[in-house]
MOPAC internal coordinates of N, CA, C and O (Angstrom, degrees):
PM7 1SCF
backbone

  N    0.0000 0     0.00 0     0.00 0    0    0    0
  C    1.4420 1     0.00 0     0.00 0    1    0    0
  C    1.5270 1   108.74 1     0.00 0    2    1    0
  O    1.2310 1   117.48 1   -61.40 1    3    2    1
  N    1.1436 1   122.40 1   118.60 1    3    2    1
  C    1.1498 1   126.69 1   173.48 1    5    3    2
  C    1.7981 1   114.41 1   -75.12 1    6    5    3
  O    1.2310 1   115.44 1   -59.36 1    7    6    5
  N    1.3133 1   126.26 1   120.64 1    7    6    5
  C    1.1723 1   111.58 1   165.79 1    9    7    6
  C    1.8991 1   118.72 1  -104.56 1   10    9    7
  O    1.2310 1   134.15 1     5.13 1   11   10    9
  N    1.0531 1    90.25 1  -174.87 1   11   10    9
  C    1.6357 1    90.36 1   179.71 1   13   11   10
  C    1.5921 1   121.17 1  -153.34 1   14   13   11
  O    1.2310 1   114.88 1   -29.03 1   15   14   13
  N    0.9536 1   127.31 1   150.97 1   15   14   13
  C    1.1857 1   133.36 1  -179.95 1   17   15   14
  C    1.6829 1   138.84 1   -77.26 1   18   17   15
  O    1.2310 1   111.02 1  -105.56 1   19   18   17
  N    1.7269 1   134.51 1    74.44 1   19   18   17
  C    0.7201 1   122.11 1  -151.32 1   21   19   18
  C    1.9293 1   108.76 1  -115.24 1   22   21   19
  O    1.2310 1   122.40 1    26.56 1   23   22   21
  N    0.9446 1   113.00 1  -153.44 1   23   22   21
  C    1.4070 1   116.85 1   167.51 1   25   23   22
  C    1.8269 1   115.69 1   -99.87 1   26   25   23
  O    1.2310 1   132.95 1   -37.69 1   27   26   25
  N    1.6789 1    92.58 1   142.31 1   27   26   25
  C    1.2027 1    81.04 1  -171.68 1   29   27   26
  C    1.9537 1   126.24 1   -75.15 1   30   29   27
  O    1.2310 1   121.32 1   173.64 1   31   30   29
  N    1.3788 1   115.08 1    -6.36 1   31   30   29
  C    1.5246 1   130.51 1   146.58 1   33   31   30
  C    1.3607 1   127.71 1   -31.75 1   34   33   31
  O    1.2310 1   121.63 1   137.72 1   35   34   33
  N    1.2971 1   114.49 1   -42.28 1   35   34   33
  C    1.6319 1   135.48 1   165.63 1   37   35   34
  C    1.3171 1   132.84 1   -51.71 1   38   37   35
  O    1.2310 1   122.13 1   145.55 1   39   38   37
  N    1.7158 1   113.53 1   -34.45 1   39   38   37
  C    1.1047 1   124.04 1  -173.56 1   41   39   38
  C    1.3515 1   115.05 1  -103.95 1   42   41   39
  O    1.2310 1   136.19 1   -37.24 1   43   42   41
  N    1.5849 1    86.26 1   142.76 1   43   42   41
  C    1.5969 1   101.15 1  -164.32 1   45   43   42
  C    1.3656 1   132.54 1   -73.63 1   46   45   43
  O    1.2310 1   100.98 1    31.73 1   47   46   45
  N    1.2906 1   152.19 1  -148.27 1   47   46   45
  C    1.5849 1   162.08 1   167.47 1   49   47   46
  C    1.6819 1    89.87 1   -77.55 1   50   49   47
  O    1.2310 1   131.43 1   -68.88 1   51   50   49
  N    1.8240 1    95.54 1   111.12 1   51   50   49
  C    1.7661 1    86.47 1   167.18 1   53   51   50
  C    1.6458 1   106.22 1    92.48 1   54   53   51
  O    1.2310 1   111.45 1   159.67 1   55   54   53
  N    0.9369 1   133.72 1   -20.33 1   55   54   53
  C    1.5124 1   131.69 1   176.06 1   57   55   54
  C    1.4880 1   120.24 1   -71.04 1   58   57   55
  O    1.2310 1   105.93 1   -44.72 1   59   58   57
  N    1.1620 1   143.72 1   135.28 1   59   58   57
  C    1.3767 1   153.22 1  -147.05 1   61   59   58
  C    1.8344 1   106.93 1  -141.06 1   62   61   59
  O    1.2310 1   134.89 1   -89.44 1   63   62   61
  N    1.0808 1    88.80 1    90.56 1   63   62   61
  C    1.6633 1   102.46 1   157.66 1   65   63   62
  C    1.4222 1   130.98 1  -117.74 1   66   65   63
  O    1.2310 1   126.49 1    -2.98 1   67   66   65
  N    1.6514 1   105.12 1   177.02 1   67   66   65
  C    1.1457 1   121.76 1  -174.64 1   69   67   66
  C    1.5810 1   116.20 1  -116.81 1   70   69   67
  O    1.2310 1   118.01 1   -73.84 1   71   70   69
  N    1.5093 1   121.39 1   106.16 1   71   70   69
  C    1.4832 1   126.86 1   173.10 1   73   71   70
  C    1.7582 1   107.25 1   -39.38 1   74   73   71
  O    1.2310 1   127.89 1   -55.67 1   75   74   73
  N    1.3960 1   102.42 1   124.33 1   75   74   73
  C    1.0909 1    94.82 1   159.54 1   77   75   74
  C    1.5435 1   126.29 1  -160.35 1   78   77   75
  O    1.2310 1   125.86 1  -153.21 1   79   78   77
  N    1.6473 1   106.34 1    26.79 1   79   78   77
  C    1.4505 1   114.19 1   173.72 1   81   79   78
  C    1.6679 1   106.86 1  -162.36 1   82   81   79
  O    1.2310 1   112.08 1   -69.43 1   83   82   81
  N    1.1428 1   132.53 1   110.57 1   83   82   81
  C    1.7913 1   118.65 1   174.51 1   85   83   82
  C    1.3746 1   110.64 1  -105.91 1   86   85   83
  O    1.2310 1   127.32 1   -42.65 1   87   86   85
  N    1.5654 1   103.53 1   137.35 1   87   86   85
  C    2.0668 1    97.95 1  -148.63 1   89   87   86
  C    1.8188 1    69.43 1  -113.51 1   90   89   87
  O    1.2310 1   113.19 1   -88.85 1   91   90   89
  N    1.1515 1   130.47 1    91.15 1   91   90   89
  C    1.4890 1   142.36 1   142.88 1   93   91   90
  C    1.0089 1   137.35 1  -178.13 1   94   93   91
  O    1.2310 1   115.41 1   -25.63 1   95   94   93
  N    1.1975 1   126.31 1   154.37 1   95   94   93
  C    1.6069 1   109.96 1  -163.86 1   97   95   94
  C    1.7069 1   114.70 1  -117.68 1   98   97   95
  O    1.2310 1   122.42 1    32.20 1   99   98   97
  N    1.0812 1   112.98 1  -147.80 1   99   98   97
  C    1.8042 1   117.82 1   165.84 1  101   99   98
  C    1.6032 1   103.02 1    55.52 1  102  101   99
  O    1.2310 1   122.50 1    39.69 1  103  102  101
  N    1.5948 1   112.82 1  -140.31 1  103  102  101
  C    1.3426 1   130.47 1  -156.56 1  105  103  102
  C    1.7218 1    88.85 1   -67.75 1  106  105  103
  O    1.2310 1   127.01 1   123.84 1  107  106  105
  N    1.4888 1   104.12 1   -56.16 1  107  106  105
  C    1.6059 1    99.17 1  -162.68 1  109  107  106
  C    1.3476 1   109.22 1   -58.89 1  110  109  107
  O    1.2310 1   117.31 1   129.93 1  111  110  109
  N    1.1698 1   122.72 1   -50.07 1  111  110  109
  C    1.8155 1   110.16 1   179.45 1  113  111  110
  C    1.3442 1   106.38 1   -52.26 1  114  113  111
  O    1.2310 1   108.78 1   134.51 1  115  114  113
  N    1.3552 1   138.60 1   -45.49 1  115  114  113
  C    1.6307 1   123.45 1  -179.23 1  117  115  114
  C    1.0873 1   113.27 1   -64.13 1  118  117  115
  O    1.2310 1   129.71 1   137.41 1  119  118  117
  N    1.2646 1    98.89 1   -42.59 1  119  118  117
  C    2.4415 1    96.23 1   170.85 1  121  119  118
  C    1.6609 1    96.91 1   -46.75 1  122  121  119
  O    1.2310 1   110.88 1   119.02 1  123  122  121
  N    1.3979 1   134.76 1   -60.98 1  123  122  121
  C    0.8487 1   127.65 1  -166.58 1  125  123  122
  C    1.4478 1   144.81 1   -56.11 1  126  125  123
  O    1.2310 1   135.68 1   140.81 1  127  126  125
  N    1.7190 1    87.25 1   -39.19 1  127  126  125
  C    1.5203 1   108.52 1   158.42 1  129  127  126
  C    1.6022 1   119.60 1   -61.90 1  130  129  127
  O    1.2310 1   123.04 1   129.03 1  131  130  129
  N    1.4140 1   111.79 1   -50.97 1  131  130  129
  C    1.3168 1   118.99 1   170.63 1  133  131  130
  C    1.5920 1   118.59 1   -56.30 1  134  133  131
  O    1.2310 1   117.40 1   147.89 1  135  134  133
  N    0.7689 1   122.55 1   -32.11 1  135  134  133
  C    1.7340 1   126.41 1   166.16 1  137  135  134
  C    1.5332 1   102.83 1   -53.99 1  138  137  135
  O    1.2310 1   114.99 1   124.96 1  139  138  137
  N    1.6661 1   127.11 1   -55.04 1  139  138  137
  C    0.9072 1   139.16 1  -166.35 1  141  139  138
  C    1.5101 1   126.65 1   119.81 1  142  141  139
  O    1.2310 1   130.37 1  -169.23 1  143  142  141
  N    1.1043 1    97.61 1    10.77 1  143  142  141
  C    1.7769 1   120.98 1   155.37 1  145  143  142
  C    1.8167 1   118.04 1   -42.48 1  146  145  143
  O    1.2310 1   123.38 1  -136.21 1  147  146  145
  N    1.2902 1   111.12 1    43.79 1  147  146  145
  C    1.3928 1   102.83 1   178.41 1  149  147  146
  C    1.2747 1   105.49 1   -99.43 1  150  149  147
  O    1.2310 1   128.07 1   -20.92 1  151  150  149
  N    1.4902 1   102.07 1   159.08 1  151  150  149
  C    1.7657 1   106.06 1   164.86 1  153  151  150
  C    1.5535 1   123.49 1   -61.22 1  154  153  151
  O    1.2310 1   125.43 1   -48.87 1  155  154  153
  N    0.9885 1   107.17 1   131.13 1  155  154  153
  C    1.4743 1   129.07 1   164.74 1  157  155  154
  C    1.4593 1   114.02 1   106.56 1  158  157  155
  O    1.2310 1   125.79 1  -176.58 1  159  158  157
  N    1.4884 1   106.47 1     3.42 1  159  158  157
  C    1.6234 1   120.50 1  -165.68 1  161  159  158
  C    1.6248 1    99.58 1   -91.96 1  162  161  159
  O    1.2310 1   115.69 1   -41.79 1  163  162  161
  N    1.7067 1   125.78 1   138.21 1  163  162  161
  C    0.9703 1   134.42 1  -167.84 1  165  163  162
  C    1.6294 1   101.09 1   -98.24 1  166  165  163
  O    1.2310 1   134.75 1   -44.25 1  167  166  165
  N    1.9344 1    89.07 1   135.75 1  167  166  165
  C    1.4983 1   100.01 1  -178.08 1  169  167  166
  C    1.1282 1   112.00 1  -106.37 1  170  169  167
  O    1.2310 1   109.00 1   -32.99 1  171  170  169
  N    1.5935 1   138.21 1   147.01 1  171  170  169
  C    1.6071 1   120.30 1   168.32 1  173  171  170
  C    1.9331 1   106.16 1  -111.82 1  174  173  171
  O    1.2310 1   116.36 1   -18.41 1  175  174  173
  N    1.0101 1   124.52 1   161.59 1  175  174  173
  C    1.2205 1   103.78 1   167.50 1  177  175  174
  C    1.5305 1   104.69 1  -114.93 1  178  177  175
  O    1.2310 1   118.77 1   -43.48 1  179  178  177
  N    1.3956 1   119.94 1   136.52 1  179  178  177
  C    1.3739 1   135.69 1  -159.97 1  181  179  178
  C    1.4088 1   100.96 1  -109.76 1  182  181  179
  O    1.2310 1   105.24 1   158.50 1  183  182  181
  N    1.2021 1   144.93 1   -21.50 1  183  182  181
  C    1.1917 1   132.63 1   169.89 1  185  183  182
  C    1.6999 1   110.71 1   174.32 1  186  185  183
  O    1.2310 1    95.42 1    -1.42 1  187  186  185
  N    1.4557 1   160.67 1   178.58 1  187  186  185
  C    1.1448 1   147.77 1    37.66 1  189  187  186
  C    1.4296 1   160.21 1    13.94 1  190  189  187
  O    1.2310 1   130.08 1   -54.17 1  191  190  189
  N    1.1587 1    98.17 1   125.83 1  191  190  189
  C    1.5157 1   104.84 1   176.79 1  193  191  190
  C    1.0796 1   133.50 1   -59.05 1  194  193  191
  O    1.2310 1   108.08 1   -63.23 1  195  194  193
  N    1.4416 1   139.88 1   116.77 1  195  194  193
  C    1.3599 1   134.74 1  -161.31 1  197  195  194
  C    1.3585 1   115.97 1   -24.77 1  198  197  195
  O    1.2310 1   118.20 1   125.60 1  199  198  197
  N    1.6786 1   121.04 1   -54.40 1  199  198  197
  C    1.4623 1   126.90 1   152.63 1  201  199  198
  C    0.8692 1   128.20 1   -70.66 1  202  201  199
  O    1.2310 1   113.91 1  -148.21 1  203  202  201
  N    1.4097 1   129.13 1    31.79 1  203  202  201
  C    0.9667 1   144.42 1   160.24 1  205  203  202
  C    1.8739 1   120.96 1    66.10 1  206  205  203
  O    1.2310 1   126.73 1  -161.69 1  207  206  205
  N    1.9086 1   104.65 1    18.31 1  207  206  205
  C    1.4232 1   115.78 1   170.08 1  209  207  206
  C    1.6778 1   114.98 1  -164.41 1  210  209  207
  O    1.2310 1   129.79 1   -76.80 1  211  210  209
  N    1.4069 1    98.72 1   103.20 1  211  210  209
  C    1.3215 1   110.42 1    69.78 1  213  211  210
  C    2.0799 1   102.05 1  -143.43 1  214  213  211
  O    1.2310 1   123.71 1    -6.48 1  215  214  213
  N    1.1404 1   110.49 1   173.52 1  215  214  213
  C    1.3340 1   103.54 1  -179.67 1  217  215  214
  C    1.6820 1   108.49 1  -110.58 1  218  217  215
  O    1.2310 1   123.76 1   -37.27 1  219  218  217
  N    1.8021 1   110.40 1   142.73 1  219  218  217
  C    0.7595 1   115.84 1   151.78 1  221  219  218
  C    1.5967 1   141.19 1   -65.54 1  222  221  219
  O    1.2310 1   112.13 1   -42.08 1  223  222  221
  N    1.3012 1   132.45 1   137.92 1  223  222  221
  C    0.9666 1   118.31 1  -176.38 1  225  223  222
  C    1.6461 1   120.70 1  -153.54 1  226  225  223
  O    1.2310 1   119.89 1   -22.06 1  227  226  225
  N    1.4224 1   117.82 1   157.94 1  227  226  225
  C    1.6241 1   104.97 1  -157.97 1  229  227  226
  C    1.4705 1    89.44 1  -111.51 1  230  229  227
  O    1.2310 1   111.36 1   -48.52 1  231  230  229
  N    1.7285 1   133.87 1   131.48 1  231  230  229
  C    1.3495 1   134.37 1   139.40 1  233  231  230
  C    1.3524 1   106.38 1  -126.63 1  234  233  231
  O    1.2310 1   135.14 1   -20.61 1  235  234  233
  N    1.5461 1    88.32 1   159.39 1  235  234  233
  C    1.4551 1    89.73 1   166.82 1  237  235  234
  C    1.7247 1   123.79 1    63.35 1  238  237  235
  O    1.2310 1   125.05 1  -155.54 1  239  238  237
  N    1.5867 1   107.92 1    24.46 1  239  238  237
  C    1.4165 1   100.34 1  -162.33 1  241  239  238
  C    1.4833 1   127.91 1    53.07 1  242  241  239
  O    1.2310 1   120.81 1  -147.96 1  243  242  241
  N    1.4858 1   116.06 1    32.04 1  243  242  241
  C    1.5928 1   123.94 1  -176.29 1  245  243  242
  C    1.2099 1   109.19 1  -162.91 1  246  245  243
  O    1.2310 1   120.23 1   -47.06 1  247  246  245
  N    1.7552 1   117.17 1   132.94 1  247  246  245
  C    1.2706 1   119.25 1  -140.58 1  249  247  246
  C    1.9789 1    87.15 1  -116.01 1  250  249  247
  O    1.2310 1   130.67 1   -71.27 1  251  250  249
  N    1.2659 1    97.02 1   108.73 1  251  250  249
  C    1.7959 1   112.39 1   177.84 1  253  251  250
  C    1.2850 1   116.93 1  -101.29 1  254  253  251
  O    1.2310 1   121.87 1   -33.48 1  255  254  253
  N    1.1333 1   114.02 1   146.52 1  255  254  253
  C    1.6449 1   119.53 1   177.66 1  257  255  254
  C    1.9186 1   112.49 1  -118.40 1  258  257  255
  O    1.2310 1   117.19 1   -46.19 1  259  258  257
  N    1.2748 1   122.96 1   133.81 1  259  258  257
  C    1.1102 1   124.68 1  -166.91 1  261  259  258
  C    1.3283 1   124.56 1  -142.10 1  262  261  259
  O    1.2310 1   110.76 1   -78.83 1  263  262  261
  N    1.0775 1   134.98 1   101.17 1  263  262  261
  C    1.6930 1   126.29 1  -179.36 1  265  263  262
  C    1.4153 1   111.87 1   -37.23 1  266  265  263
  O    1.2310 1   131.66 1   -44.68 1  267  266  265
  N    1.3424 1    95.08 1   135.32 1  267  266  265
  C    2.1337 1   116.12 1  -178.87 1  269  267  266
  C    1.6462 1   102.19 1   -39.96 1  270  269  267
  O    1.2310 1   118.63 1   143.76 1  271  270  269
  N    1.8215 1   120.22 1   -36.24 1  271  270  269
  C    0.9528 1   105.65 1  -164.11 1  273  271  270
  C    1.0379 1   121.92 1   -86.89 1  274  273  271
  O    1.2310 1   122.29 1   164.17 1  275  274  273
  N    1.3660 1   113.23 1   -15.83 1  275  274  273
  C    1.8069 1   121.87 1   159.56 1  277  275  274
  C    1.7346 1   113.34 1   -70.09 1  278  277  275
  O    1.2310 1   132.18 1   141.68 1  279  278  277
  N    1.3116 1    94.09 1   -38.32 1  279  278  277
  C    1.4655 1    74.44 1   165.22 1  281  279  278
  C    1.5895 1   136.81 1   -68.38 1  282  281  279
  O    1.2310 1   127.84 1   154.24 1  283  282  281
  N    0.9360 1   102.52 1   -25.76 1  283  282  281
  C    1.5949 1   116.64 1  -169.52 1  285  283  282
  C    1.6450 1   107.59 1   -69.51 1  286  285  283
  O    1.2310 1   124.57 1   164.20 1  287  286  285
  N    1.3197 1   108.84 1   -15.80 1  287  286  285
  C    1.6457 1   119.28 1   162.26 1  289  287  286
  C    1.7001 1   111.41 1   -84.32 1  290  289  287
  O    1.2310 1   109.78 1  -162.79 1  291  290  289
  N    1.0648 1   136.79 1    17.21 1  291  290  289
  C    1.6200 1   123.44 1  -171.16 1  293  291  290
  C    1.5084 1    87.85 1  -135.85 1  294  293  291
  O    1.2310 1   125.93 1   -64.92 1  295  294  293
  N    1.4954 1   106.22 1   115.08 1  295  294  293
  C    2.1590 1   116.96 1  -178.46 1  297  295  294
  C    1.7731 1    84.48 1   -88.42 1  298  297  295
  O    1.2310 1   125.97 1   -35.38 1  299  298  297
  N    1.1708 1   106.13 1   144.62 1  299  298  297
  C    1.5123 1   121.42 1   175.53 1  301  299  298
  C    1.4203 1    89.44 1  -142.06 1  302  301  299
  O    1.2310 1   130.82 1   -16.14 1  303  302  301
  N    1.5812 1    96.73 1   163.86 1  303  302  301
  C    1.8690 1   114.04 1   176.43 1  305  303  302
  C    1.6596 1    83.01 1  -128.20 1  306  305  303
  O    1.2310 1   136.34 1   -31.91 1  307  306  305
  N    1.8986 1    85.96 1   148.09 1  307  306  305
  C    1.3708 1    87.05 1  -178.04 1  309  307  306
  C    1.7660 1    87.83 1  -142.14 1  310  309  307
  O    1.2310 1   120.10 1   180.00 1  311  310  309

């Protein structure tokens, strides 16, 4: 199986990846880390916002919600 490396914004209802790059730095990367945004930690995505932001999402056994545009900074392989 080939996987590939995309953004985590991309993935759909039900998709299962793997953290593996956060393109920001300062306050927001420690929010992020502190959520539990680390590398190598598996994300699922649990659903969307009718407009499609912000998305729910499961790590870490804990179900987080995050605007598309924070997501769109975290590269996962899926």
């Amino acid at each position: 199986m080939n996987k590939k490396m995309i953004m985590l914004d991309t993935l759909s209802k039900g998709q299962k990846a793997k953290i593996k790059k956060i393109r920001t730095d300062g306050k927001l990367l420690r929010r992020l880390l502190d959520m539990g945004f680390v590398m190598n930690s598996e994300i699922e995505v649990i659903r969307e916002a009718p407009l499609f932001d912000p998305m729910e999402l499961k790590i870490q056994n804990y179900y987080i919600s995050i605007r598309k545009s924070e997501a769109s900074l975290i590269e996962v392989k899926i």
